[in-house]
C-alpha positions as CSV (number, residue, x, y, z in Angstrom):
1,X,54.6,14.5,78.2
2,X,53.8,14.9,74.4
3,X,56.7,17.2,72.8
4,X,55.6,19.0,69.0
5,X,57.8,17.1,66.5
6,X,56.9,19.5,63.6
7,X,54.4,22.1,62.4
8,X,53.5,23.0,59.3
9,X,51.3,26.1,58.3
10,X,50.6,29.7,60.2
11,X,49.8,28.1,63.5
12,X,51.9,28.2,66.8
13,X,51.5,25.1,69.0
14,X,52.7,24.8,71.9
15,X,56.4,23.0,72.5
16,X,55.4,20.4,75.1
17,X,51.8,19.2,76.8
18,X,51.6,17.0,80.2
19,X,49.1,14.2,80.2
20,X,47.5,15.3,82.9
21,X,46.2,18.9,81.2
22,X,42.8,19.3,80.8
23,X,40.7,20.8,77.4
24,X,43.5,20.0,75.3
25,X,43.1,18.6,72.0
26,X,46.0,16.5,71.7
27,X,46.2,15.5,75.2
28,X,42.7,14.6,75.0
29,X,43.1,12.0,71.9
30,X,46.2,11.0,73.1
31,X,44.9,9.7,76.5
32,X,41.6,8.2,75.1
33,X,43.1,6.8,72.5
34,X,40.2,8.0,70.1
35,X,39.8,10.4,67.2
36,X,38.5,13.8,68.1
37,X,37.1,16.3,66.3
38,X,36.7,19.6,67.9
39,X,36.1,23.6,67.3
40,X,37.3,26.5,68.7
41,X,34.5,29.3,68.2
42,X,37.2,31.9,68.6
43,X,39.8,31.3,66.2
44,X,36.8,30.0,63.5
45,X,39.4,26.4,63.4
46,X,38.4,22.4,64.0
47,X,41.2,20.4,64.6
48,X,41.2,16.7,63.6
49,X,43.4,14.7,66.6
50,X,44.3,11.2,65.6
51,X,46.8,9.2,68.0
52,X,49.6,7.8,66.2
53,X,51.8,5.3,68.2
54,X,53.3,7.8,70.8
55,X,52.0,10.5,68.8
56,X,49.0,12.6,67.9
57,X,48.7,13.8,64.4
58,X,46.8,17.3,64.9
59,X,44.9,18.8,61.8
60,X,44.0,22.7,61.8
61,X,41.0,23.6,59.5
62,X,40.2,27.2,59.2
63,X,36.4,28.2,58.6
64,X,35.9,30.6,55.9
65,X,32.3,31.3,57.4
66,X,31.5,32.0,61.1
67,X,30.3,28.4,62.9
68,X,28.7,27.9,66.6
69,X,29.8,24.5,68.3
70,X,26.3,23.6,67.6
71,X,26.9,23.8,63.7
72,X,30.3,21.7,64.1
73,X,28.9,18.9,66.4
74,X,25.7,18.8,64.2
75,X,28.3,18.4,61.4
76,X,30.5,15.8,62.7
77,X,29.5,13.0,61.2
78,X,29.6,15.0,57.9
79,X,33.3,16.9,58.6
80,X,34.9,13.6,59.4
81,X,33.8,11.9,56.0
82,X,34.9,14.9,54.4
83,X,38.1,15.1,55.9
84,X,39.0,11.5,56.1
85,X,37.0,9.8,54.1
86,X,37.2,11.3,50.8
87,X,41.1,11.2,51.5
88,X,40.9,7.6,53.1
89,X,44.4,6.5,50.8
90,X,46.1,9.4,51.8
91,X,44.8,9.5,55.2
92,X,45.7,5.8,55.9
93,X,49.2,6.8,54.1
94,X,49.9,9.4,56.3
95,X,49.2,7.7,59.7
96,X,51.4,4.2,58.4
97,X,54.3,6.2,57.4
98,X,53.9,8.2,60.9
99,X,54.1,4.4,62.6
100,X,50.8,3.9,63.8
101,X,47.7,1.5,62.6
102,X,44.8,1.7,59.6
């Protein structure tokens, strides 16, 4: 079971996720051990899940401009780099001081 630690923002996440839910972002990243971008058409958001240890760091990006999960996986490669890339010392800050690896 993953329990929320903290939330920052005007979001409302859930307290607690099994591993063995399906479609969910943090679940998802947290079992495959991977990075995952992904969208949610309704709320206009991408969330950026990174495993951290025994944790998932979960990023909430609100799109000012209506996007289709075509334009967001067409994008990737580009939403990643600006994301995480062009924040790469931060980024790598962030996930060290959560306990987890560069």
């Amino acid at each position: 079971m993953l329990t929320l630690v903290g939330a920052i923002g005007d979001i409302n996440p859930d307290e607690f996720y099994q591993l063995d839910e399906e479609n969910i972002y943090v679940v998802d990243s947290y079992n495959q051990q991977v990075r995952l971008i992904t969208f949610n058409a309704e709320k206009q958001t991408i969330y950026v899940t990174e495993p951290v240890g025994n944790s998932v760091l979960c990023m909430h990006f609100d799109l000012t401009l209506p996007w289709s999960e075509e334009q967001v996986k067409a994008y990737e490669s580009e939403i990643n780099y600006a994301i995480i890339k062009q924040h790469e010392f931060f980024y790598e800050f962030l996930i060290r001081l959560l306990g987890g690896r560069t």
